[in-house]
PyMOL commands that place a pseudoatom at each C-alpha (Angstrom):
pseudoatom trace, name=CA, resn=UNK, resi=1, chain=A, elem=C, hetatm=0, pos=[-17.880, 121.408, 405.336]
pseudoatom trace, name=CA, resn=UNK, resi=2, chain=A, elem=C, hetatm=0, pos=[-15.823, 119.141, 403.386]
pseudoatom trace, name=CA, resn=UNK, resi=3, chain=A, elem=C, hetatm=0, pos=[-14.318, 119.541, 400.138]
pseudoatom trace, name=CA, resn=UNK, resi=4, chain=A, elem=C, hetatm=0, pos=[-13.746, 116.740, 397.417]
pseudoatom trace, name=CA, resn=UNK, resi=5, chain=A, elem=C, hetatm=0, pos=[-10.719, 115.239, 396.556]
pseudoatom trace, name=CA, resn=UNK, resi=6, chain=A, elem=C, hetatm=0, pos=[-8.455, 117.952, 398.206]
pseudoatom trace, name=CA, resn=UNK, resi=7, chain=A, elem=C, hetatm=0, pos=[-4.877, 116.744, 399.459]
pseudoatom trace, name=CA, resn=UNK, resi=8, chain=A, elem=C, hetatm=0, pos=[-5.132, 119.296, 401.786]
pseudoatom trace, name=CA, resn=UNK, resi=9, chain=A, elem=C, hetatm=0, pos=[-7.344, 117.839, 403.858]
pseudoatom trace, name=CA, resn=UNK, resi=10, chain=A, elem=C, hetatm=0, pos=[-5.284, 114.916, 404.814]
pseudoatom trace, name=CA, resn=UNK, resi=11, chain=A, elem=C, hetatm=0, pos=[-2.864, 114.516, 407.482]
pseudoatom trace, name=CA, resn=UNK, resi=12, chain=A, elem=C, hetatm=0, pos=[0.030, 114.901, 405.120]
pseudoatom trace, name=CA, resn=UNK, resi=13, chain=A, elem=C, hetatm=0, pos=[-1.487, 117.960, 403.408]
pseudoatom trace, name=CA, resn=UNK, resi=14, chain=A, elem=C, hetatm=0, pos=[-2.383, 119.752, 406.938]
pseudoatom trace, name=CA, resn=UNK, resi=15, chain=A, elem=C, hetatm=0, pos=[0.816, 119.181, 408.228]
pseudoatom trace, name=CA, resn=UNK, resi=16, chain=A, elem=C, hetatm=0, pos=[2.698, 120.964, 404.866]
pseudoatom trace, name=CA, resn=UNK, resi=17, chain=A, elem=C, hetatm=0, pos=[0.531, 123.632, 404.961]
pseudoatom trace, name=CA, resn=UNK, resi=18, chain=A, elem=C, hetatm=0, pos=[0.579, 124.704, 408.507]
pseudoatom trace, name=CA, resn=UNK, resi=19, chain=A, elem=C, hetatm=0, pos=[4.548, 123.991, 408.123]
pseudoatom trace, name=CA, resn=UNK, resi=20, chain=A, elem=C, hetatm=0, pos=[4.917, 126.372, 405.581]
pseudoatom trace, name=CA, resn=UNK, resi=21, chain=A, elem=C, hetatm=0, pos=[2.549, 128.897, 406.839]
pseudoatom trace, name=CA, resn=UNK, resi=22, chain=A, elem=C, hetatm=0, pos=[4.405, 129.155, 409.970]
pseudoatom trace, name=CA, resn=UNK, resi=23, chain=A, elem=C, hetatm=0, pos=[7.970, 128.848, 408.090]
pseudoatom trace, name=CA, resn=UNK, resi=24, chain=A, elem=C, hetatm=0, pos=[7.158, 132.138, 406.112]
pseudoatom trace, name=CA, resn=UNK, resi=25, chain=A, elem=C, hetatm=0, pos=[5.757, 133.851, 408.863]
pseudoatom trace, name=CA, resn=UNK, resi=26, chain=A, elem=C, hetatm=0, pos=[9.125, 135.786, 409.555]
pseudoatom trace, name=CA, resn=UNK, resi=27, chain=A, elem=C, hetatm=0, pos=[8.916, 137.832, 405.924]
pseudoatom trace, name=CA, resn=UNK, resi=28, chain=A, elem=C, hetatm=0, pos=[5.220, 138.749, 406.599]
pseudoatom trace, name=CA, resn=UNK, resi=29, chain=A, elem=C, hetatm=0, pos=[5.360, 139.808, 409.875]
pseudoatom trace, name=CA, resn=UNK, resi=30, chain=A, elem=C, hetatm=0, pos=[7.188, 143.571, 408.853]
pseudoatom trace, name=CA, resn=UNK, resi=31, chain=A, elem=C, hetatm=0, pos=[4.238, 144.383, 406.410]
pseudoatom trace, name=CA, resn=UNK, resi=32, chain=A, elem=C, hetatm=0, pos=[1.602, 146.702, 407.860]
pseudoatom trace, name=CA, resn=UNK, resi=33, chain=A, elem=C, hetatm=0, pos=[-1.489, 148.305, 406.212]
pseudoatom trace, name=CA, resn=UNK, resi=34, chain=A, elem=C, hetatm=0, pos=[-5.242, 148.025, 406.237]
pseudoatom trace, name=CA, resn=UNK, resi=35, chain=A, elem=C, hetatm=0, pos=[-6.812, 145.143, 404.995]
pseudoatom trace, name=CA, resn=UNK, resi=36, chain=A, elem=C, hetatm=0, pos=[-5.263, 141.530, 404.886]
pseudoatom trace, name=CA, resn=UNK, resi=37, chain=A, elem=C, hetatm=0, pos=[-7.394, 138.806, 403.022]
pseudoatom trace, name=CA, resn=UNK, resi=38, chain=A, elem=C, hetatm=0, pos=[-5.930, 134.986, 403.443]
pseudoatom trace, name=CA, resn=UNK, resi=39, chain=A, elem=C, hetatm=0, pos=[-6.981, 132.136, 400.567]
pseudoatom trace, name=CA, resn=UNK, resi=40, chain=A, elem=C, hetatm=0, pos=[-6.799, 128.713, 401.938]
pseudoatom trace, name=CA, resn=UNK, resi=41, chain=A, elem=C, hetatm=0, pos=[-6.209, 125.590, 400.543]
pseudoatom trace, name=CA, resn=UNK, resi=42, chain=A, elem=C, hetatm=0, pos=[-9.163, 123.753, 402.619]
pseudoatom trace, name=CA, resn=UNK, resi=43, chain=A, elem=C, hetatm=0, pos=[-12.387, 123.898, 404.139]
pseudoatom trace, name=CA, resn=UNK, resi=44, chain=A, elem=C, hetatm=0, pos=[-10.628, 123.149, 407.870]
pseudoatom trace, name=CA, resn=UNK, resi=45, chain=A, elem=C, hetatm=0, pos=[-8.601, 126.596, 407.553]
pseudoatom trace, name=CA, resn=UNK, resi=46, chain=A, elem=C, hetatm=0, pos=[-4.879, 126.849, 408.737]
pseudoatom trace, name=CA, resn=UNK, resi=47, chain=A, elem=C, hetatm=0, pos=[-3.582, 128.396, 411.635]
pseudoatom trace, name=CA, resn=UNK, resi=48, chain=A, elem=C, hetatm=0, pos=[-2.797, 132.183, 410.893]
pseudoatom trace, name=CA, resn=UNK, resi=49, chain=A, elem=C, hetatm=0, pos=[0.987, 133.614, 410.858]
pseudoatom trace, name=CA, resn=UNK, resi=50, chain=A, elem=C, hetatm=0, pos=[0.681, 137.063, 413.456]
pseudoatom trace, name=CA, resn=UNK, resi=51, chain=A, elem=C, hetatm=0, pos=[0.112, 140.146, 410.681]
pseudoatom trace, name=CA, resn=UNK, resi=52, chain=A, elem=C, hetatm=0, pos=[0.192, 143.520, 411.330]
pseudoatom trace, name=CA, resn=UNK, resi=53, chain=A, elem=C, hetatm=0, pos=[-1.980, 144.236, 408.851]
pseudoatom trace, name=CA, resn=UNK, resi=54, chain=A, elem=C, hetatm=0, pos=[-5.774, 143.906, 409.991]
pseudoatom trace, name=CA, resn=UNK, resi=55, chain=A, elem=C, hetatm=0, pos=[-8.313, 143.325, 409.947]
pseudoatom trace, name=CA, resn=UNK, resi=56, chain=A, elem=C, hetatm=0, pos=[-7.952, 139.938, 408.314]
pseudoatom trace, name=CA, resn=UNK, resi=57, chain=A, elem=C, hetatm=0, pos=[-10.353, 138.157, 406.497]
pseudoatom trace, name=CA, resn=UNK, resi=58, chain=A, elem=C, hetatm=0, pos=[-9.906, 134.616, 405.653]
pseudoatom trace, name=CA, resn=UNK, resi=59, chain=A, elem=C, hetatm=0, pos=[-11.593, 132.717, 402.600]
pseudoatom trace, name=CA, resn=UNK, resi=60, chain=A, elem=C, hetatm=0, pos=[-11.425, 128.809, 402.550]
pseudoatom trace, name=CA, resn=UNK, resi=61, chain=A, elem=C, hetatm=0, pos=[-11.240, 126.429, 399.577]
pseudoatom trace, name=CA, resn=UNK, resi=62, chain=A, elem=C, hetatm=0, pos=[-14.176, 123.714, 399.409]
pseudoatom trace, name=CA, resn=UNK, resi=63, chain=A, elem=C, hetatm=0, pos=[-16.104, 122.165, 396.601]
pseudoatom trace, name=CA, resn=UNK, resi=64, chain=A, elem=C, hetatm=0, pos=[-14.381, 124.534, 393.943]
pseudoatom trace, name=CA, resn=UNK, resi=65, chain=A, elem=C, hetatm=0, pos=[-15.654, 127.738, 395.546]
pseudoatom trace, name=CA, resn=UNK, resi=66, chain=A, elem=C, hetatm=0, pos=[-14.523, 129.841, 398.538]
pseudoatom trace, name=CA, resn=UNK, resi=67, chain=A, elem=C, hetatm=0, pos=[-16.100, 129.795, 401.989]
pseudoatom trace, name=CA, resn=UNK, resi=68, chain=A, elem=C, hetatm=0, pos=[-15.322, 131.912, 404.988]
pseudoatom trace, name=CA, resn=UNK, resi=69, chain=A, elem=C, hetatm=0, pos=[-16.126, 136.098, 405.411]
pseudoatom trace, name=CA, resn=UNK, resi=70, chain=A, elem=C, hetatm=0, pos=[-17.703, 135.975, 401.964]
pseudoatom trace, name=CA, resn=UNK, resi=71, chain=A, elem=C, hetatm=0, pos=[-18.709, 133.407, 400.015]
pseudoatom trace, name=CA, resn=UNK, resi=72, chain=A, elem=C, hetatm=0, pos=[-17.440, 132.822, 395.941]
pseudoatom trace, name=CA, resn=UNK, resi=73, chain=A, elem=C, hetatm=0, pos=[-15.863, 131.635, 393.032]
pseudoatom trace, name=CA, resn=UNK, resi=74, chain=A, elem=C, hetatm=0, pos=[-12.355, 132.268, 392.182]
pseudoatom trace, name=CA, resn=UNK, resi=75, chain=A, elem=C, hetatm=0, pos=[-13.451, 135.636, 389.837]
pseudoatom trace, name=CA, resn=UNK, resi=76, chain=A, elem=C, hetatm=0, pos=[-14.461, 137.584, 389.993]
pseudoatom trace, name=CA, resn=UNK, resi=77, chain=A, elem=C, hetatm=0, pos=[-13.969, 138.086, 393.861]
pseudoatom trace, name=CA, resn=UNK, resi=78, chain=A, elem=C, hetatm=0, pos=[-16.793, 140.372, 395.345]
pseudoatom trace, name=CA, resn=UNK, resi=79, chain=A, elem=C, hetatm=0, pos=[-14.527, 143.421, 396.822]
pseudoatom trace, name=CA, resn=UNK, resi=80, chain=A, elem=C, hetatm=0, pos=[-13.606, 146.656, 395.173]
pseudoatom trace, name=CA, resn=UNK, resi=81, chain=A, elem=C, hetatm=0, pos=[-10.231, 147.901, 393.735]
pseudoatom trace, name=CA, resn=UNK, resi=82, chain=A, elem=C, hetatm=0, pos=[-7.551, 148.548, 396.037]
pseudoatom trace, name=CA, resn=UNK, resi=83, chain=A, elem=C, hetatm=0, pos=[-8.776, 147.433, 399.018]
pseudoatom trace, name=CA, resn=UNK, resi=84, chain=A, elem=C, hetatm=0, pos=[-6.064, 145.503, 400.215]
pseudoatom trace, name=CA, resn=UNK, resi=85, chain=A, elem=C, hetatm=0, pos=[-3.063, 145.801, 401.931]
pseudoatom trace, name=CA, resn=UNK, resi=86, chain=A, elem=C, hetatm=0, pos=[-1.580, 141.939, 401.710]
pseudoatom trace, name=CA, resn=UNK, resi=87, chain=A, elem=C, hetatm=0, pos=[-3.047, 139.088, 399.866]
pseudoatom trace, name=CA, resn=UNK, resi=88, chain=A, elem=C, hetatm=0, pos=[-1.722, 135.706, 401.221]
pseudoatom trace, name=CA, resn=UNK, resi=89, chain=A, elem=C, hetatm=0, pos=[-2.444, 132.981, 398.919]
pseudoatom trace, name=CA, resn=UNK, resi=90, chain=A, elem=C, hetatm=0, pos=[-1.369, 129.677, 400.201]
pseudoatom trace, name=CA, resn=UNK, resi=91, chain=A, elem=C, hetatm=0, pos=[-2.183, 126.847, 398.067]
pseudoatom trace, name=CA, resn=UNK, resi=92, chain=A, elem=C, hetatm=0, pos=[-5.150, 128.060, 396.116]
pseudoatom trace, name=CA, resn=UNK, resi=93, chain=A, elem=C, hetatm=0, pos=[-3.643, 128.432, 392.804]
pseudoatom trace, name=CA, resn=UNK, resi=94, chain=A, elem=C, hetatm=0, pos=[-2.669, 124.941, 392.405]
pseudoatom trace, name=CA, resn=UNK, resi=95, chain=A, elem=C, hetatm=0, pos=[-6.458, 124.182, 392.308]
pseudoatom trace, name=CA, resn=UNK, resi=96, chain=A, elem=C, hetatm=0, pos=[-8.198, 127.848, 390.825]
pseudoatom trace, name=CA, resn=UNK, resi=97, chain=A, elem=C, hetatm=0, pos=[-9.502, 126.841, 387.756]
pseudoatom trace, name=CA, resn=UNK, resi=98, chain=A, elem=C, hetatm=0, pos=[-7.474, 129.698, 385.909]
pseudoatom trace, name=CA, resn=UNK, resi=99, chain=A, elem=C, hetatm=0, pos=[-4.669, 130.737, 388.063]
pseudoatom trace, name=CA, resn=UNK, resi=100, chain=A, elem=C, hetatm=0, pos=[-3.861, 133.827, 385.870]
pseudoatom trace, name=CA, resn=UNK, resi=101, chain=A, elem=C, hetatm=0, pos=[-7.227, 135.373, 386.697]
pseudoatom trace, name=CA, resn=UNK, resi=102, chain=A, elem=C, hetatm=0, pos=[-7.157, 134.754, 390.312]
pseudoatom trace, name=CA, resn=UNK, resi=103, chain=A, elem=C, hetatm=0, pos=[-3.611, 136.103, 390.398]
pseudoatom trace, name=CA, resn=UNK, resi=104, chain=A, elem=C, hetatm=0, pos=[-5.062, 139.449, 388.255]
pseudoatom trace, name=CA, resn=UNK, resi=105, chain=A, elem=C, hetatm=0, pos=[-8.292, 139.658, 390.410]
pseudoatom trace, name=CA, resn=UNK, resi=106, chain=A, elem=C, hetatm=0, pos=[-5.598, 139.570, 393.969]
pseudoatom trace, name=CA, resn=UNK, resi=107, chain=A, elem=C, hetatm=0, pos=[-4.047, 142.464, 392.217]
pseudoatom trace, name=CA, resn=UNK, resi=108, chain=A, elem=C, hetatm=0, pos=[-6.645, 144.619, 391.976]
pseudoatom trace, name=CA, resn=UNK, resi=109, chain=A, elem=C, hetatm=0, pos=[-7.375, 143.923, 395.225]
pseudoatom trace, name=CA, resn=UNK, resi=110, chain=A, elem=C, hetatm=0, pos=[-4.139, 145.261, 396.210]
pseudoatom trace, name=CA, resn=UNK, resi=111, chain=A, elem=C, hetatm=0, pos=[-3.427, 149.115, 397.146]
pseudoatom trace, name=CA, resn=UNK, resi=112, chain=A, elem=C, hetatm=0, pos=[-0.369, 150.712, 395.040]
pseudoatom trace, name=CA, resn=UNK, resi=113, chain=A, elem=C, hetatm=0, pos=[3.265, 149.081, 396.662]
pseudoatom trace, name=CA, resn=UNK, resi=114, chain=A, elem=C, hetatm=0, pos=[0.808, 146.626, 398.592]
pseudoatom trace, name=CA, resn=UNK, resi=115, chain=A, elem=C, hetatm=0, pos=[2.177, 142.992, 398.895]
pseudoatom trace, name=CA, resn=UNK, resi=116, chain=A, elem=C, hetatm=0, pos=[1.057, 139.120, 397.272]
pseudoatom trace, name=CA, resn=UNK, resi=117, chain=A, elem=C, hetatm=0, pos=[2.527, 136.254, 398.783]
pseudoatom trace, name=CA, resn=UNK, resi=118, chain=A, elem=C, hetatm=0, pos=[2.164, 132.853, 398.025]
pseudoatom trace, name=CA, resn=UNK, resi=119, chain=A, elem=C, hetatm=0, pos=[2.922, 129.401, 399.004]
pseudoatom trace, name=CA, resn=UNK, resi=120, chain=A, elem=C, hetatm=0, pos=[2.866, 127.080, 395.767]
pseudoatom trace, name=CA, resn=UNK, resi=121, chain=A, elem=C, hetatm=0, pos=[3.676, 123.393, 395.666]
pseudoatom trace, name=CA, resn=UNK, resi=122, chain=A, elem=C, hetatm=0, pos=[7.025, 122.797, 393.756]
pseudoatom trace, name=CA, resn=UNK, resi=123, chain=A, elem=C, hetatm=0, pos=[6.685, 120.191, 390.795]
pseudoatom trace, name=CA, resn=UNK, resi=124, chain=A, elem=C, hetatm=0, pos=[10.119, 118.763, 391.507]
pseudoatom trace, name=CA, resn=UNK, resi=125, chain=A, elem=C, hetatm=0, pos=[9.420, 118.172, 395.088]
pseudoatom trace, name=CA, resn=UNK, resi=126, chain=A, elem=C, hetatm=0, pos=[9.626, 114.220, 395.793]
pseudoatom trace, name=CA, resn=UNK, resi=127, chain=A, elem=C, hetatm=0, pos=[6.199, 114.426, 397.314]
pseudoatom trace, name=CA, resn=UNK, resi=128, chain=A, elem=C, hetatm=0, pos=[4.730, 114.822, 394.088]
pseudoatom trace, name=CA, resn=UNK, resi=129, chain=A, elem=C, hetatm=0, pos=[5.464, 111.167, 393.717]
pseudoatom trace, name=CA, resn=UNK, resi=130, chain=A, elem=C, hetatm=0, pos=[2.924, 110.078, 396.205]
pseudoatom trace, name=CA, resn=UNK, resi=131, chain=A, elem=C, hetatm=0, pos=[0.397, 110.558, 393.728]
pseudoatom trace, name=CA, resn=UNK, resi=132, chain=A, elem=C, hetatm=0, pos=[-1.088, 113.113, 396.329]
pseudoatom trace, name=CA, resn=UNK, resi=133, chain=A, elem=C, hetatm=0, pos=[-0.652, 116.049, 393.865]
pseudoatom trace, name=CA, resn=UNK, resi=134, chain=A, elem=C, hetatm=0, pos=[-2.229, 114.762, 391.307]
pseudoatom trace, name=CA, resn=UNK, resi=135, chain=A, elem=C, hetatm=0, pos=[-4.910, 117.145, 389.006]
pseudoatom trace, name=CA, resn=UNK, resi=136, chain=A, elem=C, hetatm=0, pos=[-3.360, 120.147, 390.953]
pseudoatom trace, name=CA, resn=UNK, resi=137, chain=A, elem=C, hetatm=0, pos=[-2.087, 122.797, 388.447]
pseudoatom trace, name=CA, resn=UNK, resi=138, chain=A, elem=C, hetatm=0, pos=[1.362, 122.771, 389.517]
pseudoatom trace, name=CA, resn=UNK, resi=139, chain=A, elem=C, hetatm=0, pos=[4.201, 125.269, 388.026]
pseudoatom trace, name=CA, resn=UNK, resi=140, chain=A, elem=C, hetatm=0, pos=[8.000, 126.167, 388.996]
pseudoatom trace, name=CA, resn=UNK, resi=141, chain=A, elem=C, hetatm=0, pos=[8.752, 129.441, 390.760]
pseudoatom trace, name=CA, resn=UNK, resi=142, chain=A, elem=C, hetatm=0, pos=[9.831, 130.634, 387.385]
pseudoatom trace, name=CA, resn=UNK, resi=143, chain=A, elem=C, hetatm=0, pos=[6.750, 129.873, 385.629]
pseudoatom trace, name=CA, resn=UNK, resi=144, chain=A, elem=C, hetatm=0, pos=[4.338, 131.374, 388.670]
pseudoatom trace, name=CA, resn=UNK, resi=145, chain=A, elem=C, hetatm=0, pos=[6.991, 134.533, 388.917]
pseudoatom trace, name=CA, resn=UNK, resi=146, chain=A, elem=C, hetatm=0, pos=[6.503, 135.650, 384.889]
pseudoatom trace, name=CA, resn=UNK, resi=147, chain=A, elem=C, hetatm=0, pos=[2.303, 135.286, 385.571]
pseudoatom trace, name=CA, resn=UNK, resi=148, chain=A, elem=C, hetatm=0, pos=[2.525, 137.305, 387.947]
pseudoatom trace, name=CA, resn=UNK, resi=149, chain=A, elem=C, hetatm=0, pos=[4.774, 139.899, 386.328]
pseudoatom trace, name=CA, resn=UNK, resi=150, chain=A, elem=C, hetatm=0, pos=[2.075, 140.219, 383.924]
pseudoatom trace, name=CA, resn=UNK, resi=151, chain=A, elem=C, hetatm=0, pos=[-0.199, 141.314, 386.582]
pseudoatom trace, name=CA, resn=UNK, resi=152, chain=A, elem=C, hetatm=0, pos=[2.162, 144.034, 387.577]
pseudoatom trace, name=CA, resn=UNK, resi=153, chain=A, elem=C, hetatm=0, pos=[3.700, 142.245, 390.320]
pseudoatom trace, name=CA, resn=UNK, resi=154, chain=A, elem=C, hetatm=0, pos=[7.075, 142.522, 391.286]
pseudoatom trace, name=CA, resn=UNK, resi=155, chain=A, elem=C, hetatm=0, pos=[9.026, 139.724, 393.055]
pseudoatom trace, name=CA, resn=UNK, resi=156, chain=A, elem=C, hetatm=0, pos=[11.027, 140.653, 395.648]
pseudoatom trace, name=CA, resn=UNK, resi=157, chain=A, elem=C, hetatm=0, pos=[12.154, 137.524, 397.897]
pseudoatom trace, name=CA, resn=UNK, resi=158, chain=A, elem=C, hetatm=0, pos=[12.001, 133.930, 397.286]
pseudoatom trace, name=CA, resn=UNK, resi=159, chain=A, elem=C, hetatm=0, pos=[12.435, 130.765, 399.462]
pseudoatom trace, name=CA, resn=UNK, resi=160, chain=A, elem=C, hetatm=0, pos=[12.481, 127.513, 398.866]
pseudoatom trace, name=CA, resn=UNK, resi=161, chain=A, elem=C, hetatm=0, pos=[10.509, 125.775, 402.485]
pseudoatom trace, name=CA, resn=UNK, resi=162, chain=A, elem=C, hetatm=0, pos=[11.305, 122.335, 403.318]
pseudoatom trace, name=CA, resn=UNK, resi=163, chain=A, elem=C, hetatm=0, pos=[14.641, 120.028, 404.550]
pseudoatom trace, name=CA, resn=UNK, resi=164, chain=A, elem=C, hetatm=0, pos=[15.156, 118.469, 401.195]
pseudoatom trace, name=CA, resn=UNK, resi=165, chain=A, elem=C, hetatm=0, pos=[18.846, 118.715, 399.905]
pseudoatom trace, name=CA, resn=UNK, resi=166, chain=A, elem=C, hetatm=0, pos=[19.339, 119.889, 396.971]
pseudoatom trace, name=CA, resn=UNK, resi=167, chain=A, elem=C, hetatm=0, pos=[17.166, 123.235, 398.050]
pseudoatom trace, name=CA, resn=UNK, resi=168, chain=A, elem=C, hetatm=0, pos=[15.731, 123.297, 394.659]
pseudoatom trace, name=CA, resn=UNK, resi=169, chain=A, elem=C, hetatm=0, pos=[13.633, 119.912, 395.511]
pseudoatom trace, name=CA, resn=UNK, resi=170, chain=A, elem=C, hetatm=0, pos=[11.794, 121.435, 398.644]
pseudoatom trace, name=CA, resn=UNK, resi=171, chain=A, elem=C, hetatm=0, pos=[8.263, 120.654, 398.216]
pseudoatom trace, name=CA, resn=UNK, resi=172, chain=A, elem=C, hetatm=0, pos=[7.023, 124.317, 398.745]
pseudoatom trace, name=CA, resn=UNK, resi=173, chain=A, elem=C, hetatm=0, pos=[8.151, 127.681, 397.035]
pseudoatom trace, name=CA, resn=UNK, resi=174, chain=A, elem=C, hetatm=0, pos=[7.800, 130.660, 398.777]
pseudoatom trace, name=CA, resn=UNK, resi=175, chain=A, elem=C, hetatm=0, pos=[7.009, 134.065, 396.928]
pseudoatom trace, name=CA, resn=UNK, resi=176, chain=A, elem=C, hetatm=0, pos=[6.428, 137.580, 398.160]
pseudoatom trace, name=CA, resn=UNK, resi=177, chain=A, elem=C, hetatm=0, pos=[5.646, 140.176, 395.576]
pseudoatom trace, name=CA, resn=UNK, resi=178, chain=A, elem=C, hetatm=0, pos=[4.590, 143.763, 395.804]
pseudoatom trace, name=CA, resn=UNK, resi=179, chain=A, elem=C, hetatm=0, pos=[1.908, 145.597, 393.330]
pseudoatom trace, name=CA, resn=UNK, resi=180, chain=A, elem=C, hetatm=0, pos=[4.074, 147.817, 391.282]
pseudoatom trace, name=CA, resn=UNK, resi=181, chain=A, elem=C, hetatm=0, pos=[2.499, 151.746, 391.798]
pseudoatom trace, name=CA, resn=UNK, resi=182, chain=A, elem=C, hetatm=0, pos=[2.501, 153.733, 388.447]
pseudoatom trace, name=CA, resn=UNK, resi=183, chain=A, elem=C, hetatm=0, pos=[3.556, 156.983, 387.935]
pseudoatom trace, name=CA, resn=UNK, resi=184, chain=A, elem=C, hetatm=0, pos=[3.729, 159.664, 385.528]
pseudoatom trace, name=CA, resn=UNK, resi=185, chain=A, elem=C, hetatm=0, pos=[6.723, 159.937, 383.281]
pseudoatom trace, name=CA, resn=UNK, resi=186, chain=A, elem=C, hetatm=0, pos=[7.597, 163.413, 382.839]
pseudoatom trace, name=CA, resn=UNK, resi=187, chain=A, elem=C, hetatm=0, pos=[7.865, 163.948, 378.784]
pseudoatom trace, name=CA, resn=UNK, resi=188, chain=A, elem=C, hetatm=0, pos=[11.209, 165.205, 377.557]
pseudoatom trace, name=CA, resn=UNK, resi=189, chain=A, elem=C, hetatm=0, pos=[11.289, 168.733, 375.542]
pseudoatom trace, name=CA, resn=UNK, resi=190, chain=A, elem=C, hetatm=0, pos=[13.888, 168.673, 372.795]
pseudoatom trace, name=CA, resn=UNK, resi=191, chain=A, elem=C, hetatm=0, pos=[16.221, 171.083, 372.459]
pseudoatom trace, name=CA, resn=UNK, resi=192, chain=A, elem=C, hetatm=0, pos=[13.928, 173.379, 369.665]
pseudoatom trace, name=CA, resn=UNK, resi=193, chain=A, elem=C, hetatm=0, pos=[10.941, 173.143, 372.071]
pseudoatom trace, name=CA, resn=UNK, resi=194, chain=A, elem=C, hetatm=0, pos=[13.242, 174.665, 374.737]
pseudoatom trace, name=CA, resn=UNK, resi=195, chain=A, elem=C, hetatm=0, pos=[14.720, 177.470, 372.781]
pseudoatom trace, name=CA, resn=UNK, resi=196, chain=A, elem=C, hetatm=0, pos=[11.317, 178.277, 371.337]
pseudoatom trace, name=CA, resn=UNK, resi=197, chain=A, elem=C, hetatm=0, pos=[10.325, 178.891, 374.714]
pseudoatom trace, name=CA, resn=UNK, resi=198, chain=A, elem=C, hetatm=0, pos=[12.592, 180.611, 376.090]
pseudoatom trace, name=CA, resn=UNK, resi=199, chain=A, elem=C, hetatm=0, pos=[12.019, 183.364, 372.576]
pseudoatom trace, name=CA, resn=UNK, resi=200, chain=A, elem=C, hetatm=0, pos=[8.879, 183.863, 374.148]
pseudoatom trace, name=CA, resn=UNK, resi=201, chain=A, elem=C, hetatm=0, pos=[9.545, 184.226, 378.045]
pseudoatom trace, name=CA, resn=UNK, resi=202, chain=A, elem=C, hetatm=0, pos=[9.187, 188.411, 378.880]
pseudoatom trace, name=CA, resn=UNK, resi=203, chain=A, elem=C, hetatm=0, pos=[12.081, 189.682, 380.562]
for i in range(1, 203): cmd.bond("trace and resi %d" % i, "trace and resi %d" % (i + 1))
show_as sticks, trace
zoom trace
């Protein structure tokens, strides 16, 4: 299966992507959990970084829907809440056709202090140039880090992947995040409250 249009799938996009994946391999080898679900850019699939978390399933990009272990559209995505350990999303959000709800719909996915990562193109890589990158949805690290914030992510490492000099021209950003776990915030008595119960403890 082929998809249309989709950079990717060219020499020059294979090579970046399986470049990257292996270049951030490093941070996401320390994560463990149950559960790991990969999003990739293309229908040929990259190879795999080693994960502790498994099992892994792997969904591909073609024809603006996913193929692989299950087969859908960006969104909804057909598993339950919390389900996931690690999401790796490696160029899919370039090309979802809203970003901000596949981002939301990974979250859920995601079990309380799981982790997101992400490999996104970088619009001031010279690449972009090319004309290669065209009609992709591209956004800074900046821009990609506040969406996600919004989905309760929290960023905690970012690289820049690539030999360009300055680093800030690299044509991949690298961003790991981990799903923020809510808790209870105990409620404050004021000092009245306190005396008033204290009246009315027996001795």
């Amino acid at each position: 299966m082929t998809g249309e249009n989709n950079w990717f799938e060219t020499d020059k996009g294979q090579m970046l992507a399986a470049e990257s994946v292996s270049a951030c391999a490093p941070w996401l080898w320390p994560l463990c959990g149950h559960n790991a679900l990969v999003l990739q850019p293309c229908a040929q699939g990259l190879a795999l970084p080693a994960l502790q978390c498994a099992p892994v399933y792997q969904l591909q990009r073609a024809r603006g829907r996913f193929y692989g272990d299950i087969i859908t559209e960006d969104e909804p995505l057909p598993l339950v809440n919390e389900c996931m350990a690690l999401v790796l999303a490696a160029f899919v959000l370039e090309t979802a056709t809203d970003p901000g709800l596949l981002i939301a719909e990974c979250a859920r996915m995601l079990v309380p202090e799981g982790h997101f990562a992400i490999l996104a193109l970088n619009p001031f890589a010279a690449t972009r140039l090319s004309g290669g990158w065209s009609g992709m949805r591209l956004q800074t690290a900046t821009a990609w880090s506040a969406m996600l914030a919004e989905a309760g992510l929290e960023l905690i490492r970012h690289e820049r992947l690539g030999k360009a000099r300055p680093r800030a021209l690299c044509s991949v950003n690298f961003l790991l995040l981990r799903k923020r776990k809510a808790a209870l915030t105990p409620l404050r008595k004021n000092a009245a409250a306190v005396a008033l119960a204290r009246e009315q403890t027996p001795t």
